[in-house]
C-alpha positions, 0 to 999 in steps of 0.5 A: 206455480200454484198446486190444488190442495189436497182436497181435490178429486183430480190432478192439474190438467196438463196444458201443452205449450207447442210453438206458442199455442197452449193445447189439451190432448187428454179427453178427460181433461177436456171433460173436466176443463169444461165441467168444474172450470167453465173453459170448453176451449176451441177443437183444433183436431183433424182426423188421420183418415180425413185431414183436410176435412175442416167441418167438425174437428177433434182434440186437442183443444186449443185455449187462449192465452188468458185462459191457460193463465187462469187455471195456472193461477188457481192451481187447476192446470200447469204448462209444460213445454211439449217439445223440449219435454219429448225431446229429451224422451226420445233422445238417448233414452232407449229404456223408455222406447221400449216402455212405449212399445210395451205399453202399445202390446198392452193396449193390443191385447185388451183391444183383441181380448175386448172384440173376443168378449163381443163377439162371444156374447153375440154368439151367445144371444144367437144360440140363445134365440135359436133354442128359444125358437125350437122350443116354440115350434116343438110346442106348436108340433105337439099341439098340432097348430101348425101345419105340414108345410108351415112344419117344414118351412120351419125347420129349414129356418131351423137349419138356417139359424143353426148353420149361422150359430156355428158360423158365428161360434167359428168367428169366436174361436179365435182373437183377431191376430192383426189388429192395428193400435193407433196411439192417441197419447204418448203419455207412457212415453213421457214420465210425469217427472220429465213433464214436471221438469219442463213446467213453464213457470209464467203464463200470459195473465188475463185479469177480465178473464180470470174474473168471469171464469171463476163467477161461473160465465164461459167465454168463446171468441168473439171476434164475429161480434167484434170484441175480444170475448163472447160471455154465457151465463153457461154451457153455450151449448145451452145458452146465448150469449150475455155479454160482448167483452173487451178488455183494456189496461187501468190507464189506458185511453179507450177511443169514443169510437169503440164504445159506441160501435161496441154497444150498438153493435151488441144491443143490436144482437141483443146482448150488453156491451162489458169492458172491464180491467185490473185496477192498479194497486199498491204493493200488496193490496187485493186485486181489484178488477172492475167492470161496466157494462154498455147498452145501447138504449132505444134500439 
């Protein structure tokens, strides 16, 4: 496995390998993927309170192959086997149970201590314009501005806005005692030296991936297109797609058929058709990865 330098601003991303899908877990290392790596990967998550909705799903995010294979490759990211990882956590090893529980108390008492916090600035806000509001109707009293009635309409209003600030004073008094924690991450159950000793040292290579992941493009699947890849020249939640892309061996035949259906297909949706491959080397020359792009002319 090849690890960053020491330059860089944050560790490998650790990608999850569980029965044969490579999946993120961590939201800062989706967000990172996605910033500095050009890979956004596909949200395979669904919610615990709705698990059979399957319009907009969650973490974790779930990459191909290729793109697992990529990061590995230039020390972004590292593999772990998930399961035998937490297998060997949880079997016999009762120091880091209790680890884990403690870390949930932890996370419980910033939450409550967090919902305190809230619930004290609210009351303050509201103290706050009560008194604001008093001065007002003072000043106005004192001018004669307002009326009697409009004087007694006031300080019922008064009265209202004060019973409400010692109601919300009560509320303040005292943390929620039952607070439920759902644990998002067994991070604090797992050690890192457990993961680093689970790593999986080989990842499927993807070369034409690779490539276009490192110039700057990001891919989506492009099977609705009907080719491997769909190629942005950026966030494709800002750009359309360039380029369809299918990838293929040096020496391997690629039928007529293909091309043309892949070209037309792509020109008529206006994009470019690209295909591309490692070119085989000897020993230890320099990769090579060429590329061809296809388009359809007098569509």
């Amino acid at each position: 496995m090849v690890m960053p330098d020491a330059s860089s601003d944050r560790s490998p991303v650790r990608i999850s390998k569980i029965a044969g899908r490579y999946l993120v877990f961590d939201p800062e290392a989706v967000a990172c993927l996605r910033r500095q790596h050009n890979i956004n990967g596909l949200l395979v998550g669904t919610t615990p309170q709705q698990p059979t909705q399957n319009i907009f799903l969650g973490l974790p995010i779930e990459l191909r192959p290729e793109e697992a294979g990529a990061l590995v490759s230039g020390g972004a990211a590292f593999v772990v086997d998930d399961a035998a990882a937490h297998r060997e956590a949880l079997l016999g090893r009762r120091e880091g149970m209790n680890a884990y529980v403690e870390s949930l108390r932890r996370q419980k008492a910033t939450a409550q201590k967090a919902i305190a916090e809230q619930k004290a600035q609210k009351a303050a806000e509201a103290a706050s314009r009560h008194k604001s509001d008093r001065s007002k109707a003072k000043a106005k009293a004192r001018g004669g501005a307002i009326t009697k009635t409009e004087d007694d309409e006031a300080s019922i209003f008064e009265g209202d806005a004060s019973q409400k600030q010692q109601q919300s004073t009560k509320h303040v008094d005292h943390a929620p005692k039952h607070l439920a924690v759902t644990p998002t991450s067994s991070d604090d159950l797992v050690s890192p030296a457990l993961f680093a000793r689970h790593t999986i040292p080989s990842v499927p290579d993807g070369p034409l991936c690779r490539l276009l992941q490192r110039t700057g493009y990001f891919m989506t699947p492009g099977l609705r297109f009907g080719s491997k890849y769909s190629v942005y020249p950026g966030d494709p939640l800002r750009f359309h797609a360039h380029f369809m892309a299918n990838e293929y061996g040096w020496d391997e035949p690629i039928p007529t058929l293909e091309i043309v259906e892949g070209g037309r297909l792509a020109t008529a949706v206006k994009k470019a058709f690209l295909i591309g491959g490692k070119k085989t080397g000897d020993g230890e020359a320099e990769e090579e990865i060429r590329t061809f792009s296809i388009e359809w002319a007098a569509m």
